[in-house]
Backbone as XML, in Angstrom:
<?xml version="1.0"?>
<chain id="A" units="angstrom">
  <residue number="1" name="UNK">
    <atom name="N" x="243.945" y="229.108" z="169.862"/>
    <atom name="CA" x="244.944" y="230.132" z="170.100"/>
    <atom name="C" x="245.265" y="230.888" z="168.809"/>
  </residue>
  <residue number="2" name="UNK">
    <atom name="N" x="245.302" y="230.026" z="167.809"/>
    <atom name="CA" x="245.626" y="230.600" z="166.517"/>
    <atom name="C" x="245.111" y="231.986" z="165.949"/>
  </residue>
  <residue number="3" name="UNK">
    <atom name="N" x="243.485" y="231.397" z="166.319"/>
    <atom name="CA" x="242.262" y="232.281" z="165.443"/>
    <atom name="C" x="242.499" y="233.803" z="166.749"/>
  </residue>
  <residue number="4" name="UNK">
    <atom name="N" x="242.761" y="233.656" z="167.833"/>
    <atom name="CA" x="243.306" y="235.226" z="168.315"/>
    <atom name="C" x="244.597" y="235.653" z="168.009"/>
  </residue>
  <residue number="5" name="UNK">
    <atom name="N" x="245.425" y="235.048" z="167.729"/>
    <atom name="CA" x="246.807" y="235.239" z="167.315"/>
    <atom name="C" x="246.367" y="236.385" z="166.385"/>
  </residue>
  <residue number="6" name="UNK">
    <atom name="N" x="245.652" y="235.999" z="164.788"/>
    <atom name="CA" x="246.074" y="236.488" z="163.746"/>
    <atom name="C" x="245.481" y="238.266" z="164.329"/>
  </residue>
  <residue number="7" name="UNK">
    <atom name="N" x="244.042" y="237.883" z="164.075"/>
    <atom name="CA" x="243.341" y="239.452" z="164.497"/>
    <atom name="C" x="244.638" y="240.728" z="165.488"/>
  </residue>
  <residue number="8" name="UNK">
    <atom name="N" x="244.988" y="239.636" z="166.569"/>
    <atom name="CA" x="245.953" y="240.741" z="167.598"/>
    <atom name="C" x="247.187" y="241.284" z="166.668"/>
  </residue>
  <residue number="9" name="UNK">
    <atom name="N" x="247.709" y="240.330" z="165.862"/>
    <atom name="CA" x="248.783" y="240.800" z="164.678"/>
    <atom name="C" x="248.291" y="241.858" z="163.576"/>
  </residue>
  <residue number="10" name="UNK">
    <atom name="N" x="247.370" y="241.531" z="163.227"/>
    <atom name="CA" x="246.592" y="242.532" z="162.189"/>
    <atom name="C" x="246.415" y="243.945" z="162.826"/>
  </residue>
  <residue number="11" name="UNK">
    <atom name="N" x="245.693" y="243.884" z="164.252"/>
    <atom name="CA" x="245.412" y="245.026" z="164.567"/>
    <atom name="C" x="246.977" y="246.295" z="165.080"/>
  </residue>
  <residue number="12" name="UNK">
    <atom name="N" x="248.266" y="244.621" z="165.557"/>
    <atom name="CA" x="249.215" y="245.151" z="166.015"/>
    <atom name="C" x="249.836" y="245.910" z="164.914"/>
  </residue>
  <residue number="13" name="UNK">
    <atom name="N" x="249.926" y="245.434" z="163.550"/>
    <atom name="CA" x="250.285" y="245.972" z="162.095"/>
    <atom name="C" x="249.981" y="247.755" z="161.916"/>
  </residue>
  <residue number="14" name="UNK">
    <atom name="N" x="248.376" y="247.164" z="162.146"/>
    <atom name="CA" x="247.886" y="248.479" z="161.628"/>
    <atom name="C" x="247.850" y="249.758" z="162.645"/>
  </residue>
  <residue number="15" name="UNK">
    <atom name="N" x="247.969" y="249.417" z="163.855"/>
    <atom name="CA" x="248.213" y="250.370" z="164.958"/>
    <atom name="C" x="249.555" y="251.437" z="164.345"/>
  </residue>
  <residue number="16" name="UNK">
    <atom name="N" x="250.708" y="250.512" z="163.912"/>
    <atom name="CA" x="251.785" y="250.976" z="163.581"/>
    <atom name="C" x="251.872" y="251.892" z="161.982"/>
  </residue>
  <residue number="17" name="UNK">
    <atom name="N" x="250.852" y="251.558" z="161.586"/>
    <atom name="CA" x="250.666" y="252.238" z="160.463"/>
    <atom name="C" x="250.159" y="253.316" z="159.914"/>
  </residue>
  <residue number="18" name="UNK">
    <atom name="N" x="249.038" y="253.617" z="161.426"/>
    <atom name="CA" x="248.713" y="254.442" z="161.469"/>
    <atom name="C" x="249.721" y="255.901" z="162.007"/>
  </residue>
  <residue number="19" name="UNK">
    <atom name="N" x="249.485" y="256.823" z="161.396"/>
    <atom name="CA" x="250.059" y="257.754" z="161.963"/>
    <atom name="C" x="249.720" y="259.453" z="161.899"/>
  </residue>
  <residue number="20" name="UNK">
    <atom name="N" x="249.411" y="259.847" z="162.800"/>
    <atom name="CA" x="248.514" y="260.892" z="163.157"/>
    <atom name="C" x="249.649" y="262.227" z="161.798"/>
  </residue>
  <residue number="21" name="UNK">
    <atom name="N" x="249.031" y="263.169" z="161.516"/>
    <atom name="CA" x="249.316" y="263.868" z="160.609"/>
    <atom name="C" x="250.258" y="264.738" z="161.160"/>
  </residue>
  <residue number="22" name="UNK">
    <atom name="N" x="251.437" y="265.154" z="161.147"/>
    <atom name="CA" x="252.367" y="265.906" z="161.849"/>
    <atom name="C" x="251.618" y="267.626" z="161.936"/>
  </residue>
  <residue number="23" name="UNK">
    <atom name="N" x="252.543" y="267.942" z="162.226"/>
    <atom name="CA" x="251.981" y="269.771" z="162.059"/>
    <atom name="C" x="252.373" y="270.465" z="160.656"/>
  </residue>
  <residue number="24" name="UNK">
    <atom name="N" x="250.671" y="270.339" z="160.220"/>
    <atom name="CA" x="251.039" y="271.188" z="158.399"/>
    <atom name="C" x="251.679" y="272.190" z="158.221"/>
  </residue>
  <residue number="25" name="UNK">
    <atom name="N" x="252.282" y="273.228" z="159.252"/>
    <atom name="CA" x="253.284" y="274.124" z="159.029"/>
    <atom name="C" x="254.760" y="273.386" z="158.277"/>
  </residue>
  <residue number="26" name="UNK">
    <atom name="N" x="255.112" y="272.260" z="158.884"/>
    <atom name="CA" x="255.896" y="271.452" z="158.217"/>
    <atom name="C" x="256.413" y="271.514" z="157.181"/>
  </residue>
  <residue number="27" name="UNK">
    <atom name="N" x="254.546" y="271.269" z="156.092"/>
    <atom name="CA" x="254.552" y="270.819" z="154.774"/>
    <atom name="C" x="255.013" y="272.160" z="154.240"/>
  </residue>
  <residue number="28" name="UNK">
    <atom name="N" x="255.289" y="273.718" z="155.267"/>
    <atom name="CA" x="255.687" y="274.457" z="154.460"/>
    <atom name="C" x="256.724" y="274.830" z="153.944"/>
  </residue>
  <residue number="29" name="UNK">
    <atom name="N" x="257.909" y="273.969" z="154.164"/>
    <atom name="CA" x="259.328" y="273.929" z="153.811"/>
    <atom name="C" x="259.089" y="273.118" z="152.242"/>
  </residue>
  <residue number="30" name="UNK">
    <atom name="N" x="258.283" y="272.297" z="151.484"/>
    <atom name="CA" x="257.381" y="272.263" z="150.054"/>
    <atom name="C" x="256.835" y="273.198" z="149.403"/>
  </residue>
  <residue number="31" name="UNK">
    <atom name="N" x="255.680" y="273.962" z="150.323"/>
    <atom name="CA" x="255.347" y="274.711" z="149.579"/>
    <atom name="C" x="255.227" y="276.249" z="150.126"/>
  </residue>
  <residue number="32" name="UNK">
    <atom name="N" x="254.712" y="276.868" z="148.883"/>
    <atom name="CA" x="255.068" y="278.151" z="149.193"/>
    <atom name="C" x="254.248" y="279.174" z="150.189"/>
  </residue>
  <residue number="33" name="UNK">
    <atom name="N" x="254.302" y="279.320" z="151.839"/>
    <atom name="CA" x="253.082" y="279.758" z="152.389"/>
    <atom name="C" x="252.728" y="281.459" z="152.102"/>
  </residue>
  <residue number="34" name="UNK">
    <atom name="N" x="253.569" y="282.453" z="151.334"/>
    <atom name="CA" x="253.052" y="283.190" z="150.454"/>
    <atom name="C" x="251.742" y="282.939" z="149.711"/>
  </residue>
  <residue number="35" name="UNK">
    <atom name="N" x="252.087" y="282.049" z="149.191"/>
    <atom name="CA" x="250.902" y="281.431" z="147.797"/>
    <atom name="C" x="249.844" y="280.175" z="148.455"/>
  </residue>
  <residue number="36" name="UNK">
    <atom name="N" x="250.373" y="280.024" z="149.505"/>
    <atom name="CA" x="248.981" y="278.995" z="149.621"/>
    <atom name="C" x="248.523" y="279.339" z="151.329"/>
  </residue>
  <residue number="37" name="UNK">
    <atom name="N" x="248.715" y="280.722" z="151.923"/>
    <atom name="CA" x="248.074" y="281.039" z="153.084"/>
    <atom name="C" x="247.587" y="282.383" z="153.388"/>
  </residue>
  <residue number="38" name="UNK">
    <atom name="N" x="245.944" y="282.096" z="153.093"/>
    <atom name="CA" x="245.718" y="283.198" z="152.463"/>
    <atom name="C" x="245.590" y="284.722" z="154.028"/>
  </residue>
  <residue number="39" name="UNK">
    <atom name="N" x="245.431" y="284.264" z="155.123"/>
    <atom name="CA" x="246.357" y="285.221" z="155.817"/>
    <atom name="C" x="247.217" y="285.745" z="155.826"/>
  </residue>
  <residue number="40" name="UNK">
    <atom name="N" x="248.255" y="285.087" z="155.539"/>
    <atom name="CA" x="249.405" y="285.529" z="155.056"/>
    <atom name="C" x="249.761" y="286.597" z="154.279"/>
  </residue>
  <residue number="41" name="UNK">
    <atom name="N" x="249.100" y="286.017" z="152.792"/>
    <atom name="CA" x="248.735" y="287.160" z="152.408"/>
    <atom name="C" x="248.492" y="288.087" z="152.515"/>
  </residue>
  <residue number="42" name="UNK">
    <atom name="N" x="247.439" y="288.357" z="152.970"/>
    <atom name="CA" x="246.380" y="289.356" z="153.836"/>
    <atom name="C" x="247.711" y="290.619" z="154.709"/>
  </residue>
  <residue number="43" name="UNK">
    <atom name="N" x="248.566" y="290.348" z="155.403"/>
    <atom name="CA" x="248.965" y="290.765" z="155.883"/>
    <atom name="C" x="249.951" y="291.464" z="155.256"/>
  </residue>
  <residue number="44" name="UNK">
    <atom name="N" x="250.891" y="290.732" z="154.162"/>
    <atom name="CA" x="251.492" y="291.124" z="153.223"/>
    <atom name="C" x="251.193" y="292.368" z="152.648"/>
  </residue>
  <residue number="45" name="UNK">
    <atom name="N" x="249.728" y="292.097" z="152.205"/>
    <atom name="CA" x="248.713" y="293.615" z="151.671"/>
    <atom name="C" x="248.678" y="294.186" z="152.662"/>
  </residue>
  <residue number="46" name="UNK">
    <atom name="N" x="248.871" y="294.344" z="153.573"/>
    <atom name="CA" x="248.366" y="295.342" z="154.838"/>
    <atom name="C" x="249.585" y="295.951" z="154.888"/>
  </residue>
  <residue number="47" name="UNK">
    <atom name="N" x="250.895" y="295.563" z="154.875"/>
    <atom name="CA" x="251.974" y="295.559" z="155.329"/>
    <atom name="C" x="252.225" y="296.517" z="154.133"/>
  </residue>
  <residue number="48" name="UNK">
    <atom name="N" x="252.093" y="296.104" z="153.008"/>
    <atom name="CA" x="252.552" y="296.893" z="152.008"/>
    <atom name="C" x="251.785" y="297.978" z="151.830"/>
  </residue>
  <residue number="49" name="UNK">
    <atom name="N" x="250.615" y="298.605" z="152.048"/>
    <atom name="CA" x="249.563" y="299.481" z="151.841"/>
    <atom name="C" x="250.053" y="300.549" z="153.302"/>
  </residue>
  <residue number="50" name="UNK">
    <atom name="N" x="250.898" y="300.172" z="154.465"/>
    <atom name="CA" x="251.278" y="300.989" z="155.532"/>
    <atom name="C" x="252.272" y="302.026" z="155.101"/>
  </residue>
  <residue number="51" name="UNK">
    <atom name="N" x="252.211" y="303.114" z="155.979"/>
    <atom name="CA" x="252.671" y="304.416" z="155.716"/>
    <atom name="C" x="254.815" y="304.398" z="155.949"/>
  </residue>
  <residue number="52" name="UNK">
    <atom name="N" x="254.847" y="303.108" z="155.966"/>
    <atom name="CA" x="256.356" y="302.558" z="156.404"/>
    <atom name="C" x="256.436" y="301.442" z="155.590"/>
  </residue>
  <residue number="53" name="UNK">
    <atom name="N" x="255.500" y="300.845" z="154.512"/>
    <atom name="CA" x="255.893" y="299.574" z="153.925"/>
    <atom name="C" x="257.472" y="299.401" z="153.244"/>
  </residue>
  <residue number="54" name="UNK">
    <atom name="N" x="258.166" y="300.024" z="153.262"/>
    <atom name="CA" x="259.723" y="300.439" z="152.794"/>
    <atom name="C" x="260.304" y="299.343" z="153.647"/>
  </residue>
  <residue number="55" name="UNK">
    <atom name="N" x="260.124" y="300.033" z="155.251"/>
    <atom name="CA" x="260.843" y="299.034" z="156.428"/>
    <atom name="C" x="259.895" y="297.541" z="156.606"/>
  </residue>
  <residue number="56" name="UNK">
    <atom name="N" x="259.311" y="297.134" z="156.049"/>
    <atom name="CA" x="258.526" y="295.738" z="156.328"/>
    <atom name="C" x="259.179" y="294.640" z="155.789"/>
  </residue>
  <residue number="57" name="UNK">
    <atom name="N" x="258.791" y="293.174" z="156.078"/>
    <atom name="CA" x="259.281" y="292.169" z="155.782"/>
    <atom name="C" x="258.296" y="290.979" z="156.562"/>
  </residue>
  <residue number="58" name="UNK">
    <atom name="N" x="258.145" y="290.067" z="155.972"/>
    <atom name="CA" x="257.905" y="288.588" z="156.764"/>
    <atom name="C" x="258.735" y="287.767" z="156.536"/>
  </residue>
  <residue number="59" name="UNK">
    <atom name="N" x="259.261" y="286.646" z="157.426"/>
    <atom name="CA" x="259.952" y="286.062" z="157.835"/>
    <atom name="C" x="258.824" y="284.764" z="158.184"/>
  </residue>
  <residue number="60" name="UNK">
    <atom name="N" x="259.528" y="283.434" z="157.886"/>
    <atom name="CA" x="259.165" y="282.058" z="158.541"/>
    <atom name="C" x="260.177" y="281.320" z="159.239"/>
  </residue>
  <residue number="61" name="UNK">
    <atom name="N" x="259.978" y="281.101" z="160.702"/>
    <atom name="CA" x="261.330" y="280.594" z="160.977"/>
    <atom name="C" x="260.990" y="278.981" z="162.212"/>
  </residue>
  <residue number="62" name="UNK">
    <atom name="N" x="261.843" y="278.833" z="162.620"/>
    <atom name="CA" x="261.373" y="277.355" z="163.629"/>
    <atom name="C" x="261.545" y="277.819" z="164.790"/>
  </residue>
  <residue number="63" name="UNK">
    <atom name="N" x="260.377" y="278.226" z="165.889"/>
    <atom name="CA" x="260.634" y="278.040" z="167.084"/>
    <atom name="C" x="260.112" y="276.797" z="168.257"/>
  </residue>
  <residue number="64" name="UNK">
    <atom name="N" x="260.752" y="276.266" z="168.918"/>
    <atom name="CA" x="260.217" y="275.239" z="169.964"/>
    <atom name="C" x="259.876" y="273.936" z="168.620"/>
  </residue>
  <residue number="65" name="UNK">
    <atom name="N" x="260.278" y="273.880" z="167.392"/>
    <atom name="CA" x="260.210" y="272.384" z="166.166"/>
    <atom name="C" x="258.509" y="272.868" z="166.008"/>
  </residue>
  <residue number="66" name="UNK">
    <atom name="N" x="258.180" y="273.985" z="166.015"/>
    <atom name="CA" x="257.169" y="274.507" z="165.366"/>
    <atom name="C" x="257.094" y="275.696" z="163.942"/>
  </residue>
  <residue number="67" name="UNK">
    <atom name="N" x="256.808" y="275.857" z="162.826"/>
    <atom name="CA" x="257.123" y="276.564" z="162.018"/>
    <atom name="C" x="256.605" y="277.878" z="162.668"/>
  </residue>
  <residue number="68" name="UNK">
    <atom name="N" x="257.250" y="278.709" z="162.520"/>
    <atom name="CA" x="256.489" y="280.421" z="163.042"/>
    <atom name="C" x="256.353" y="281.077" z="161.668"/>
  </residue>
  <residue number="69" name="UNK">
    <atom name="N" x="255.626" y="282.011" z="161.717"/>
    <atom name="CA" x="255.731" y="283.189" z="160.727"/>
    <atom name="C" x="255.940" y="284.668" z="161.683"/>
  </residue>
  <residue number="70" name="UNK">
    <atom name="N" x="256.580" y="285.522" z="161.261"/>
    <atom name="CA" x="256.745" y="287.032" z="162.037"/>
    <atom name="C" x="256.759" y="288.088" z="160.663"/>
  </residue>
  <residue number="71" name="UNK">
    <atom name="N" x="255.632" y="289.273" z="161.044"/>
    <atom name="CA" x="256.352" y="290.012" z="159.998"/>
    <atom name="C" x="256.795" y="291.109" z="161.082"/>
  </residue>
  <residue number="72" name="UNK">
    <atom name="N" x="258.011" y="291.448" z="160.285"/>
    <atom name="CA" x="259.156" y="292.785" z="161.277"/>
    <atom name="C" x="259.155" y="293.784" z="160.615"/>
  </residue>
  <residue number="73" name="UNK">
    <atom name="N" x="260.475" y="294.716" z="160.663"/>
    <atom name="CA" x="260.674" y="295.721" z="159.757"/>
    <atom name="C" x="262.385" y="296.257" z="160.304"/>
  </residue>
  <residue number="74" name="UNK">
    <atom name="N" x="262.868" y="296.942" z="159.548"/>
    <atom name="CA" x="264.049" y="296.605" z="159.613"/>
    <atom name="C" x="264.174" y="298.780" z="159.749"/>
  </residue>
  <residue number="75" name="UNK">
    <atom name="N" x="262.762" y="299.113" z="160.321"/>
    <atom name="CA" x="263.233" y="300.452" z="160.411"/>
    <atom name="C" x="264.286" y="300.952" z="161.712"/>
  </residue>
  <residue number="76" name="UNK">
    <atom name="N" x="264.837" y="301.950" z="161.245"/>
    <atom name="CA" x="266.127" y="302.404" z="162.499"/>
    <atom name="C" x="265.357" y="303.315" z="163.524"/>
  </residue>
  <residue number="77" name="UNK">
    <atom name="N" x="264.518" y="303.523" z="163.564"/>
    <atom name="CA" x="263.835" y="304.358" z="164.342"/>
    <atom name="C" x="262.504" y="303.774" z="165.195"/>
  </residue>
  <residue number="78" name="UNK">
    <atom name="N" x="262.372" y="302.723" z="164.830"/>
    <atom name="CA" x="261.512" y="301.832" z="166.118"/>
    <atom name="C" x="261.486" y="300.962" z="166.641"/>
  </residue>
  <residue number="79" name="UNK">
    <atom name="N" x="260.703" y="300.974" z="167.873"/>
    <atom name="CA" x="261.242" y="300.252" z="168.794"/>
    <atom name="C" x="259.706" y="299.017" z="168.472"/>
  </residue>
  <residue number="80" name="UNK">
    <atom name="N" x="260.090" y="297.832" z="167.699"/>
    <atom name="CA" x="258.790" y="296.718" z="167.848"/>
    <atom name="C" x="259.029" y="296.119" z="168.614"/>
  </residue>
  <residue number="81" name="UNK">
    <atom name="N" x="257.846" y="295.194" z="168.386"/>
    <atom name="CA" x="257.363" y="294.396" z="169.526"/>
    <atom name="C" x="257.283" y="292.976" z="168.325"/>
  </residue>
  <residue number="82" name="UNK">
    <atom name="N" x="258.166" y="291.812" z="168.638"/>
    <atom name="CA" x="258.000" y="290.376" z="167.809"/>
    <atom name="C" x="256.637" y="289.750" z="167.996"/>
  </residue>
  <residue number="83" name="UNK">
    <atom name="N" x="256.269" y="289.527" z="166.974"/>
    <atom name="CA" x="254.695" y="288.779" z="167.383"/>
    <atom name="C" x="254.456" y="287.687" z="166.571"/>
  </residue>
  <residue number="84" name="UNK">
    <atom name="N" x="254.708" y="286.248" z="166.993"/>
    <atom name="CA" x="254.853" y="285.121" z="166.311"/>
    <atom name="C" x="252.980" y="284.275" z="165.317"/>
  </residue>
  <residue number="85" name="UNK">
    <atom name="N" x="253.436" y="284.136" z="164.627"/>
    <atom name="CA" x="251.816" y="283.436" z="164.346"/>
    <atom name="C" x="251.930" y="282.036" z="163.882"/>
  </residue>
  <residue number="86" name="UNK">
    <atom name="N" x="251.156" y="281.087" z="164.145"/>
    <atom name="CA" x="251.641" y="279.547" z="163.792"/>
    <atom name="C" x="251.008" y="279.750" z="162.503"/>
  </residue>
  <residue number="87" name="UNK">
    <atom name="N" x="250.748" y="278.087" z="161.795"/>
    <atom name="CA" x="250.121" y="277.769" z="160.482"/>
    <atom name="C" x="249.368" y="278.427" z="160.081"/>
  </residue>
  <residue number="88" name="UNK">
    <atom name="N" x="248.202" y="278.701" z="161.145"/>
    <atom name="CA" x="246.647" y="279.474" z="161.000"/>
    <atom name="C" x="246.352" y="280.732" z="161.012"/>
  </residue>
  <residue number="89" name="UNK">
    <atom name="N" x="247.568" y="281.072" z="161.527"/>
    <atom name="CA" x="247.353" y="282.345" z="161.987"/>
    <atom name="C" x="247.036" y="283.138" z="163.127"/>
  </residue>
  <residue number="90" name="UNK">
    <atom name="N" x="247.246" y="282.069" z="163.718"/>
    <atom name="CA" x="247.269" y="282.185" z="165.230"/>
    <atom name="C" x="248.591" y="282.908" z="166.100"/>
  </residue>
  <residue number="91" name="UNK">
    <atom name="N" x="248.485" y="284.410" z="166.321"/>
    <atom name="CA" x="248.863" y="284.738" z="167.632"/>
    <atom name="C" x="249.471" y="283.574" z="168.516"/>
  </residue>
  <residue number="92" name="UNK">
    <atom name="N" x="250.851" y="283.485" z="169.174"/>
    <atom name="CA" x="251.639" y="282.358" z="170.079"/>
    <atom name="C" x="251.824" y="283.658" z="171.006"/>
  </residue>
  <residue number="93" name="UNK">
    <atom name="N" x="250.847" y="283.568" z="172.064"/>
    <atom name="CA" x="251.097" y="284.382" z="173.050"/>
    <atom name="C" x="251.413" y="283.621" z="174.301"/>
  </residue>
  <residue number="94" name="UNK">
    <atom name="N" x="251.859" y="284.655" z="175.316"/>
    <atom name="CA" x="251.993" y="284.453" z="176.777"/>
    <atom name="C" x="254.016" y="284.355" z="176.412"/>
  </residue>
  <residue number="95" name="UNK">
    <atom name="N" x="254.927" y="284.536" z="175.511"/>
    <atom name="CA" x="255.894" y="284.791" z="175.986"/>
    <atom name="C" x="256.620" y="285.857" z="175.163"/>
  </residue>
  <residue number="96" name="UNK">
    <atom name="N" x="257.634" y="286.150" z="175.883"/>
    <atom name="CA" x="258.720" y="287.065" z="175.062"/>
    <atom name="C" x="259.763" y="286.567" z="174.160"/>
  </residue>
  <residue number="97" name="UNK">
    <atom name="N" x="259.607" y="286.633" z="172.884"/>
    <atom name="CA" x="260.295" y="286.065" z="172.094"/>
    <atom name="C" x="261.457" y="286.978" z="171.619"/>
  </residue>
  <residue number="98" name="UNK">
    <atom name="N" x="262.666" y="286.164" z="171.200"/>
    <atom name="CA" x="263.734" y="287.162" z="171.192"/>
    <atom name="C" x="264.089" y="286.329" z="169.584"/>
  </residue>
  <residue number="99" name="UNK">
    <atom name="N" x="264.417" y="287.492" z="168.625"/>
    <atom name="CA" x="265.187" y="286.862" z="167.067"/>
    <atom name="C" x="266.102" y="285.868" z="167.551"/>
  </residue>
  <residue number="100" name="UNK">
    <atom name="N" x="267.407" y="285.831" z="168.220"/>
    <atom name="CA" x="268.090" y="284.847" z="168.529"/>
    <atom name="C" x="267.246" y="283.340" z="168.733"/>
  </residue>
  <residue number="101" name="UNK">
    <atom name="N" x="265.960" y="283.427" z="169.413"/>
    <atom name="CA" x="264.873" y="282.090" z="169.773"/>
    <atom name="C" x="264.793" y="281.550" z="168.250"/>
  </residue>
  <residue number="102" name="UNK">
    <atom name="N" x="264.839" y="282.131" z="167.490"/>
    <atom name="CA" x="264.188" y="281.363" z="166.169"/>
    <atom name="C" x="264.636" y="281.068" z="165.109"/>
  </residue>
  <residue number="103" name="UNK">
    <atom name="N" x="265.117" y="279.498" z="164.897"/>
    <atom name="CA" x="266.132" y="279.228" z="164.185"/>
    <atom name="C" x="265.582" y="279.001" z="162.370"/>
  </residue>
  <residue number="104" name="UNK">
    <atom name="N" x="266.404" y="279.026" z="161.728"/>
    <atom name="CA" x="266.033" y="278.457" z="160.773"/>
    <atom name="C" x="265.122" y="279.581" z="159.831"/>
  </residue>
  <residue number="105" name="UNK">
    <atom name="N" x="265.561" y="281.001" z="160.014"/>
    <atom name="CA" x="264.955" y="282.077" z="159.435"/>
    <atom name="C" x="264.930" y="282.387" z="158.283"/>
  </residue>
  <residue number="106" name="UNK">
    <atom name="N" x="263.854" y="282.347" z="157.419"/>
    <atom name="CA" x="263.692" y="281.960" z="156.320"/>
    <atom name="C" x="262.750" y="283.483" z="155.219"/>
  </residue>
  <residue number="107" name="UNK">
    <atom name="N" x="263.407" y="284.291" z="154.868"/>
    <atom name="CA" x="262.777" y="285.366" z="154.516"/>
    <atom name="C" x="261.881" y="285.190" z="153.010"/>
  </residue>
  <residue number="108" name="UNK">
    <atom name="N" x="260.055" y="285.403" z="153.434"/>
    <atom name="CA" x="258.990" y="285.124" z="152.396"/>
    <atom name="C" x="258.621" y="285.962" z="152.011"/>
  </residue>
  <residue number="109" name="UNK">
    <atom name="N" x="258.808" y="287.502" z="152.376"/>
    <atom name="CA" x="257.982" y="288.585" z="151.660"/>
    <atom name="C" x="258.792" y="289.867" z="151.876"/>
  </residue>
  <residue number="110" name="UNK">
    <atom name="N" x="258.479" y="290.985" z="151.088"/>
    <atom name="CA" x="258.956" y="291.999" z="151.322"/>
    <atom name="C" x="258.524" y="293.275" z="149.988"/>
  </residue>
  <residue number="111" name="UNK">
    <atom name="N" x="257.974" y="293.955" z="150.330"/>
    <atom name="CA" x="257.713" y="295.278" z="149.362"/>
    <atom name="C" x="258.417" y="295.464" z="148.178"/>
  </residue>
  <residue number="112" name="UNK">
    <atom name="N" x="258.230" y="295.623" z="147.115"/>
    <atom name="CA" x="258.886" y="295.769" z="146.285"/>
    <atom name="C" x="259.722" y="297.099" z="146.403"/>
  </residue>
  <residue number="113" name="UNK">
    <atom name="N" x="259.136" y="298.084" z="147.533"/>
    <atom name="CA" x="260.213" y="299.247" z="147.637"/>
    <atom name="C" x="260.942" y="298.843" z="148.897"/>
  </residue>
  <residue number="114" name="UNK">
    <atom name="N" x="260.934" y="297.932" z="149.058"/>
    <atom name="CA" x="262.238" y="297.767" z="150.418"/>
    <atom name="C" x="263.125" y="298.073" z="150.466"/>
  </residue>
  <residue number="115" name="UNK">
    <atom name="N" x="263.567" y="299.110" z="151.458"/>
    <atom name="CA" x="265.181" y="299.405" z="151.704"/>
    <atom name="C" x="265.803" y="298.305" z="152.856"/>
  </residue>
  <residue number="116" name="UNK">
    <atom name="N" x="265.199" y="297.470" z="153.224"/>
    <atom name="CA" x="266.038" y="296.679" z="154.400"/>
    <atom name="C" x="266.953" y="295.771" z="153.218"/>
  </residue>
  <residue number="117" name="UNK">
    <atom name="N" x="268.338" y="295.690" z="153.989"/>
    <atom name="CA" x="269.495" y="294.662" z="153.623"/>
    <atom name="C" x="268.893" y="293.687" z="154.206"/>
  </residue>
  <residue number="118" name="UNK">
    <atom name="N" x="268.245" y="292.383" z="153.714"/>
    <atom name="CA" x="268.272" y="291.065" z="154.592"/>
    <atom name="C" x="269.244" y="290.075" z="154.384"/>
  </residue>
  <residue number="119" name="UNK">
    <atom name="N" x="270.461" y="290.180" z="153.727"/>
    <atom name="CA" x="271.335" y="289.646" z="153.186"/>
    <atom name="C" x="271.889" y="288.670" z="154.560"/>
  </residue>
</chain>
């Protein structure tokens, strides 16, 4: 009985020890996903090189205990459309997301000629 005892304890140990890697958006409340996502980036430059980069901004915020990224713009004259992207850069489609949905809004970028108050 013994010699199955130990193995079932060992394996029961290590079952518990194991633990699957959470969602690396996470790790981005550490570090900086400006500086270490290089989409992100990417968009940043796009954002800033547009004929409105004044009204632009990105934002990281928590929707559904998932990290989001959104970039917006804070112009008075249009009407956007919110478009969420996870870690990768992935598009979170199929719903309508409303600013109120997303807690924990965390402002990462913005033009050096920005006129938006994000205060």
């Amino acid at each position: 009985m013994k010699k199955y005892c130990y193995p079932f304890l060992f394996g029961l140990l290590f079952s518990f020890s194991c633990t699957e890697d959470g969602d690396p958006a996470m790790d981005m409340e550490v570090a900086d996903p400006m500086e270490n996502l290089v989409w992100l980036q990417e968009m940043a430059e796009n954002l800033s090189e547009g004929n409105m980069s004044e009204y632009s901004y990105i934002k990281q915020a928590t929707y559904k205990g998932q990290t989001v990224f959104f970039p917006f713009n804070c112009c008075p004259h249009c009407n956007t459309a919110l478009i969420l992207y996870d870690y990768n850069g992935n598009a979170i489609q199929g719903e309508d997301f409303v600013l109120n949905d997303l807690k924990n809004q965390k402002l990462i970028w913005q033009p050096t000629n920005s006129i938006c108050n994000l205060n």
